[in-house]
Backbone as CSV, one residue per row, in Angstrom:
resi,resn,N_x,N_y,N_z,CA_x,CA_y,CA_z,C_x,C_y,C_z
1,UNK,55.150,4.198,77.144,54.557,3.905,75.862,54.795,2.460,75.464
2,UNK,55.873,2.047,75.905,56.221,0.744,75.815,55.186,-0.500,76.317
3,UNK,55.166,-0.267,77.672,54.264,-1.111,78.128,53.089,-1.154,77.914
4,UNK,52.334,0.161,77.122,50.671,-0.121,76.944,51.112,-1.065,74.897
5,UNK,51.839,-0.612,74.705,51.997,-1.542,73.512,52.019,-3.452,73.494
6,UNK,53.093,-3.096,74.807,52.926,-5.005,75.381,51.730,-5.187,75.614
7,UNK,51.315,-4.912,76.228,49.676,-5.203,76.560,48.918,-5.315,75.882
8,UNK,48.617,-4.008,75.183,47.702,-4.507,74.089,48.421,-5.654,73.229
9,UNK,49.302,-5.781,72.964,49.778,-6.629,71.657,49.377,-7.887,72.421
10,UNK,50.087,-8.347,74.203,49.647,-9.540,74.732,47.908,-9.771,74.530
11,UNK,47.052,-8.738,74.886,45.622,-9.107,75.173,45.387,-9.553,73.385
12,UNK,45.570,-8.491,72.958,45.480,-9.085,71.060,45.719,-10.788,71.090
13,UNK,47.092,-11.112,71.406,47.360,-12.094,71.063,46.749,-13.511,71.992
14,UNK,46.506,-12.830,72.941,45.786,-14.054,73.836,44.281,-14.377,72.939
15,UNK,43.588,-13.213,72.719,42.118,-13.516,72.345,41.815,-14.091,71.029
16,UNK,43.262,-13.665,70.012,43.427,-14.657,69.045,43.550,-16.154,69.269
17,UNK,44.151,-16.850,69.874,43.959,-17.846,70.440,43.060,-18.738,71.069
18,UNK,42.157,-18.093,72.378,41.017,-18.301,72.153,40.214,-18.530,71.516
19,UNK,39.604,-17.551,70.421,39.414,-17.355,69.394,39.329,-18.645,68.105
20,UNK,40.888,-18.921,68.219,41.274,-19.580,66.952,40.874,-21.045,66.996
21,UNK,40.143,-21.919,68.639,40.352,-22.478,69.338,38.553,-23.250,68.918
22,UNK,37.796,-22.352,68.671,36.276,-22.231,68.189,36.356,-23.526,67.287
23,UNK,35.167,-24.135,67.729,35.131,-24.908,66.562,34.225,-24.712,65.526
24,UNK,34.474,-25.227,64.639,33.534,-25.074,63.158,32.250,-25.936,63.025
25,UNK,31.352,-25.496,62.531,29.877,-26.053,62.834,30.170,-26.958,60.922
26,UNK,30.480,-28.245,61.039,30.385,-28.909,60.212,29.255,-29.047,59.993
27,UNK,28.744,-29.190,58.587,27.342,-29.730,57.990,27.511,-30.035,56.784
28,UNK,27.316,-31.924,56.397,27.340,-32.445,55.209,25.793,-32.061,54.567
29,UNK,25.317,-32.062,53.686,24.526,-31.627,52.963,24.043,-32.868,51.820
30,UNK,22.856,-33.766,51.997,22.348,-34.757,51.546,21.001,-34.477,50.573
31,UNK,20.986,-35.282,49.668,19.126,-34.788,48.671,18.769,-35.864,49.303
32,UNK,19.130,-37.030,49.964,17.673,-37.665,50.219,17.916,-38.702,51.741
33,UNK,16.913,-38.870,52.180,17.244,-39.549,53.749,18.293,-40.629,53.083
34,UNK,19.094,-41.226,54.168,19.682,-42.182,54.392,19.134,-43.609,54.209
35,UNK,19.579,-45.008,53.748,18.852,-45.579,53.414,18.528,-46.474,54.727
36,UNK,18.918,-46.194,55.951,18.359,-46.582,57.169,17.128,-46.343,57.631
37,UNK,17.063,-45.088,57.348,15.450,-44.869,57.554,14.517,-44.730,57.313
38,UNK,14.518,-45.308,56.013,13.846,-45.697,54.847,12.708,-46.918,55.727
39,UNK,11.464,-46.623,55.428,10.380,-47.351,55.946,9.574,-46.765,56.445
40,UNK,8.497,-47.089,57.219,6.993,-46.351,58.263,7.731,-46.323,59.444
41,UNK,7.322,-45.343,60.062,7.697,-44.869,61.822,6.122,-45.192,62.487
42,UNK,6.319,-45.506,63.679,4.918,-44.998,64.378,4.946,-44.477,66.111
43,UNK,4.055,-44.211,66.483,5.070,-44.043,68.031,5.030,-45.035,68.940
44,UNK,3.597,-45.949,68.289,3.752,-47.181,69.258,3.631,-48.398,68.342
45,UNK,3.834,-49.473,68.388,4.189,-50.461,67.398,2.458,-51.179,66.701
46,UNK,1.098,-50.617,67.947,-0.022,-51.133,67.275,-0.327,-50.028,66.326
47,UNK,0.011,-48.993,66.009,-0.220,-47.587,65.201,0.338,-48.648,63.604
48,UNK,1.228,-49.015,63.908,1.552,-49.712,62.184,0.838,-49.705,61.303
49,UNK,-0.481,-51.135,62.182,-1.413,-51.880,61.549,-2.397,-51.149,60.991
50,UNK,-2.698,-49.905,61.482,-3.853,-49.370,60.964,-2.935,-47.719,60.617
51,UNK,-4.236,-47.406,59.644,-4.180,-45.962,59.107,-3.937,-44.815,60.081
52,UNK,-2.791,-44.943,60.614,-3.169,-44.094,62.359,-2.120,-42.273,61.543
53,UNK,-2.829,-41.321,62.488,-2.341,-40.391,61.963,-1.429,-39.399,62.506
54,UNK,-0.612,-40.286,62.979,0.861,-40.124,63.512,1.663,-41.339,63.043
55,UNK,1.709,-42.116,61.807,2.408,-42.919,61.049,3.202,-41.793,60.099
56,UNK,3.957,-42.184,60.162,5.373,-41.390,59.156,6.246,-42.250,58.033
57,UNK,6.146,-42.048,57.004,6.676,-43.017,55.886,8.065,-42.293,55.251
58,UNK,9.239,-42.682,55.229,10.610,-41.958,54.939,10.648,-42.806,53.578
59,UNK,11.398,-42.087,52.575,11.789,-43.295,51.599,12.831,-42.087,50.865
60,UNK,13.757,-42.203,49.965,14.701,-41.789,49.394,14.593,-40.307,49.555
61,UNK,13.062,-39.598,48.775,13.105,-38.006,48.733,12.116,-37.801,49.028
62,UNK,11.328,-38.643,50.119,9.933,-38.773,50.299,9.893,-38.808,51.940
63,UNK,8.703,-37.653,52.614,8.266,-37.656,53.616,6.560,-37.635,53.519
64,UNK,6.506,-38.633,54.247,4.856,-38.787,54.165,4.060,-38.694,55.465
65,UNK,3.406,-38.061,56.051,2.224,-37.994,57.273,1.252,-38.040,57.012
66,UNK,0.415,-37.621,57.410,-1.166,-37.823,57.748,-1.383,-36.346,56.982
67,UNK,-0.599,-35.538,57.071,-1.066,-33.803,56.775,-0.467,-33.543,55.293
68,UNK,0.437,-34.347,54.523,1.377,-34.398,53.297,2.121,-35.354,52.795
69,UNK,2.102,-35.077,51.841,3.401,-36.016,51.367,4.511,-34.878,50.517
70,UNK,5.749,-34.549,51.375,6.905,-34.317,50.938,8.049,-34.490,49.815
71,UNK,8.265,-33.317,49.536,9.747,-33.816,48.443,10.673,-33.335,49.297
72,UNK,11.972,-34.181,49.551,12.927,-33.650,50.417,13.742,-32.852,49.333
73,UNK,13.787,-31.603,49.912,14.926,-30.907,49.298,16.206,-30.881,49.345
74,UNK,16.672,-31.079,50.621,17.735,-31.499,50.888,18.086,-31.683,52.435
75,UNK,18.997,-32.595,53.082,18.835,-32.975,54.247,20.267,-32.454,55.081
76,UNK,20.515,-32.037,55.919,21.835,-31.460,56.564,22.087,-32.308,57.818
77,UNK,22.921,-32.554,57.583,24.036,-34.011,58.769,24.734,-32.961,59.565
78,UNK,24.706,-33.046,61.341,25.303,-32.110,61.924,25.547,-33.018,63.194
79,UNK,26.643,-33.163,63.440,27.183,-33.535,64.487,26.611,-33.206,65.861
80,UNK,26.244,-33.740,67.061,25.395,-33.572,67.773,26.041,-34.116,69.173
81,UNK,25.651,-33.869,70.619,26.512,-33.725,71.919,25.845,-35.335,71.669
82,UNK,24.749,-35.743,71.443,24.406,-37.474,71.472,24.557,-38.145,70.507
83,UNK,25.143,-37.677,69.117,25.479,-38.584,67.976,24.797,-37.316,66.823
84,UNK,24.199,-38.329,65.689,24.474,-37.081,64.832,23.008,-36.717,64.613
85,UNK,23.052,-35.434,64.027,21.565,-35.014,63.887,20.505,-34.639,62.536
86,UNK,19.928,-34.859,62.011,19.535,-34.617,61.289,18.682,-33.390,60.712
87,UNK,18.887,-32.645,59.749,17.408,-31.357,59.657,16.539,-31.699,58.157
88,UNK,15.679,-31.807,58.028,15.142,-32.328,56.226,14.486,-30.488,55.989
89,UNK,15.130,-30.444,54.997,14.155,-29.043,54.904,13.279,-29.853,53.423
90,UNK,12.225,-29.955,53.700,11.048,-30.148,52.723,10.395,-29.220,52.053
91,UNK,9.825,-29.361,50.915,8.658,-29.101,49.831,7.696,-29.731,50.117
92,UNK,6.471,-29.202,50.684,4.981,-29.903,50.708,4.298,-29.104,49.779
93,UNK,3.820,-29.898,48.652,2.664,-28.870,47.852,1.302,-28.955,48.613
94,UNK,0.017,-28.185,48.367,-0.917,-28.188,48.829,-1.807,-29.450,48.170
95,UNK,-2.505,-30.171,48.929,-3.811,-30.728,48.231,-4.583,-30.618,47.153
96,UNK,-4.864,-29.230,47.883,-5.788,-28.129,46.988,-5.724,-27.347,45.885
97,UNK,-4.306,-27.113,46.178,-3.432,-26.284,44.699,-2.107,-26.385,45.114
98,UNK,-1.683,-27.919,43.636,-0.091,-27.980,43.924,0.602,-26.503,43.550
99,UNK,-0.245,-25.649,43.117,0.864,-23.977,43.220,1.352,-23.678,44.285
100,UNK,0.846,-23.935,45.373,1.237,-23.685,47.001,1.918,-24.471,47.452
101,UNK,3.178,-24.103,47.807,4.118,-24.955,48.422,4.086,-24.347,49.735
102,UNK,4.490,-25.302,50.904,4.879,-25.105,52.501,6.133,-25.333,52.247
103,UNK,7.311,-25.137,53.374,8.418,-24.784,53.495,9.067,-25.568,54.636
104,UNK,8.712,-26.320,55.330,8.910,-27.170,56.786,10.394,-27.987,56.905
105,UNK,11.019,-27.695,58.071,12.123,-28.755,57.983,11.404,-29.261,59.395
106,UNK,12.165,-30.429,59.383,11.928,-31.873,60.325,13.242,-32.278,60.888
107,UNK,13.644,-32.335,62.448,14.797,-32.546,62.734,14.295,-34.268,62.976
108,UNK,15.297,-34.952,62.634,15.158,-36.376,62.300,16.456,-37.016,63.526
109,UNK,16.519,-37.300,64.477,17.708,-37.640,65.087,17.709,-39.459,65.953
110,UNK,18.553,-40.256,65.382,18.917,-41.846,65.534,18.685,-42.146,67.516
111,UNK,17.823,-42.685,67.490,17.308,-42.786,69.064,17.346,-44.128,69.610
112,UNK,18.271,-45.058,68.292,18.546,-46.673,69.097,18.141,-46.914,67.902
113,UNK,18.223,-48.820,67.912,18.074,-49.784,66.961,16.353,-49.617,66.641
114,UNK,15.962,-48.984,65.396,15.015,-48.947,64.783,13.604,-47.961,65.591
115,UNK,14.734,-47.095,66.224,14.245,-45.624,66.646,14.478,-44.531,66.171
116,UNK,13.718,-43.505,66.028,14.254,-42.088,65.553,13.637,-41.101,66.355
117,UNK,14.281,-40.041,66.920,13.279,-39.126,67.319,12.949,-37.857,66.025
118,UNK,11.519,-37.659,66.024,11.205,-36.687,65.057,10.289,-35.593,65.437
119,UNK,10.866,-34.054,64.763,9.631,-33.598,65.141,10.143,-31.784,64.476
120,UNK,9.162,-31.043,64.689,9.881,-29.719,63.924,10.799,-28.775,64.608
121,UNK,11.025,-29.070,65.894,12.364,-28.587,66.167,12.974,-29.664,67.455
122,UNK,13.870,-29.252,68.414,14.555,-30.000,69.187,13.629,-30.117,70.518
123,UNK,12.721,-29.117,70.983,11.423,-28.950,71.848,10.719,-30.035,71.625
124,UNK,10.059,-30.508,70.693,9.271,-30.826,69.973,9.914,-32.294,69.394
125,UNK,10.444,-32.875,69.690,10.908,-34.944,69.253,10.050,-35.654,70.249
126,UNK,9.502,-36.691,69.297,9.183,-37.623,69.489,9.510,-39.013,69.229
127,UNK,9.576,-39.740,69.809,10.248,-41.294,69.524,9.100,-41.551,68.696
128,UNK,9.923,-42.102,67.416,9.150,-43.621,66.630,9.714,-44.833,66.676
129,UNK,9.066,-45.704,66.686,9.422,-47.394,66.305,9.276,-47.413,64.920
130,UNK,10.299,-48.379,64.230,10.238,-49.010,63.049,9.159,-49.568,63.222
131,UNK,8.074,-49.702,61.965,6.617,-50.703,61.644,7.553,-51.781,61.104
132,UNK,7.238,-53.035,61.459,7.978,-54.734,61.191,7.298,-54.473,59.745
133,UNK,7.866,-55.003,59.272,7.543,-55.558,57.713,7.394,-54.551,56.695
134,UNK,7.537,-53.309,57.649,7.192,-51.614,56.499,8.722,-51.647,56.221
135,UNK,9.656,-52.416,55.757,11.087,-52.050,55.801,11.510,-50.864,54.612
136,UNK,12.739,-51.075,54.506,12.546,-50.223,53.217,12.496,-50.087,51.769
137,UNK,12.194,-48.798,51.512,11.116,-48.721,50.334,12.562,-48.010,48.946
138,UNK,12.183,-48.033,47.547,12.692,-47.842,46.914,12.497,-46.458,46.960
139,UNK,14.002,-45.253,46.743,14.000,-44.046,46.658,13.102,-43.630,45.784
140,UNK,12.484,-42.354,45.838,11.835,-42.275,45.031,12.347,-40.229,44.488
């Protein structure tokens, strides 16, 4: 009786350990992009100049595309195996009837000096370039 007690008590106590060993999924919790990435994205640097509709405009609580313009609701900072990552969960009202809201988050993740990859999940990033002279814009 003795020894199935060691045992279990050892296996108990090993898997606690293990266990205890887990790390914790940190996530800071932001209302509005960072003021780095504040400005127009595009995917290639002649997309800037013109009305192209894969231009992306970031500004304080503001996401803008070709399909909406966004209120950021709030943005979640998560530590990442390549640096850190971003998720925007947005408010898009409709065109047609601001009663209709969409629901969309955007993973936003730092891809070099005046790069970001973006897109609606981690499948799905695409590199942008900073637009020259689109720098950044006052929060809004």
């Amino acid at each position: 009786m003795i020894v199935r007690i060691n045992l279990a008590g050892g296996f108990l106590a090993a898997a606690a350990m293990v266990l205890s060993h887990a790390a914790p999924a940190d996530v800071k919790r932001h209302s509005a992009f960072p003021e780095a990435f504040w400005g127009s994205w595009a995917p290639i640097e002649e997309d800037c100049d013109k009305a192209a509709k894969s231009l992306i405009t970031l500004s304080g609580k503001r996401y803008v595309d070709s399909k909406a313009t966004c209120n950021v609701g709030w943005l979640s900072e998560t530590a990442g195996a390549r640096g850190t990552n971003y998720a925007a969960h947005l408010q898009c009202p409709s065109t047609t009837d601001p009663t209709q809201i969409t629901v969309p988050d955007v993973v936003i993740i730092p891809a070099g000096v005046d790069q970001l990859s973006i897109g609606a999940d981690f499948d799905s990033l695409k590199t942008y370039q900073r637009c020259p002279g689109k720098g950044s814009q006052s929060p809004q």
